[in-house]
C-alpha angles and dihedrals in degrees: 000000000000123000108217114184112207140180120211118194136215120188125173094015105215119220090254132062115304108191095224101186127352119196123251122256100253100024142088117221123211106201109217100178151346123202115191107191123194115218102182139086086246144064116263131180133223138202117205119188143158130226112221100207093183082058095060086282088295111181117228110190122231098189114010111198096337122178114225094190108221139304086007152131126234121195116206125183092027110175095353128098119213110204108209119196119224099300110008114137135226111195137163141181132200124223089231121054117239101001097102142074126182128202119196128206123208155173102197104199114205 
């Protein structure tokens, strides 16, 4: 088995679902880390779920309506690790379009 760590990128969050990162067909992803920063002069808020596509693609939130205050950075997932299963999906959206960008930490196991 081979250990991949990745980065996915989010910039300009939109105020619906963006599918930051879906798991590969084959692979089982270990989430390490998720940074939400807020660019703008104002609050906004995020929600963060995953899709659990083995569930009848349920979706479990992860933040649910979280405020990020302005100009900073939220760390999500601190210390915790999140396994997702092939094809799973973790997304996100922002309650304010374009003030947010995500950076996503990961070990892809193949």
């Amino acid at each position: 088995m081979a250990n991949t760590f990745k980065n996915a990128f989010a910039a300009n969050v939109t105020t619906s679902y963006v599918d930051l990162y879906t798991v590969p067909s084959s692979t089982t992803t270990i989430v390490l880390g998720l940074t939400l920063c807020n660019k703008t002069a104002s609050a906004v808020d995020v929600t963060v779920q995953i899709q659990d596509t083995s569930d009848s693609n349920n979706d479990f939130q992860v933040l649910d309506t979280v405020s990020i205050p302005s100009r900073t950075t939220l760390e999500v997932m601190a210390g915790q690790k999140y396994v997702l299963e092939q094809t799973d999906i973790l997304r996100l959206k922002a309650g304010t379009a374009s003030a947010l960008d995500a950076t996503l930490g990961i070990m892809e196991i193949t």
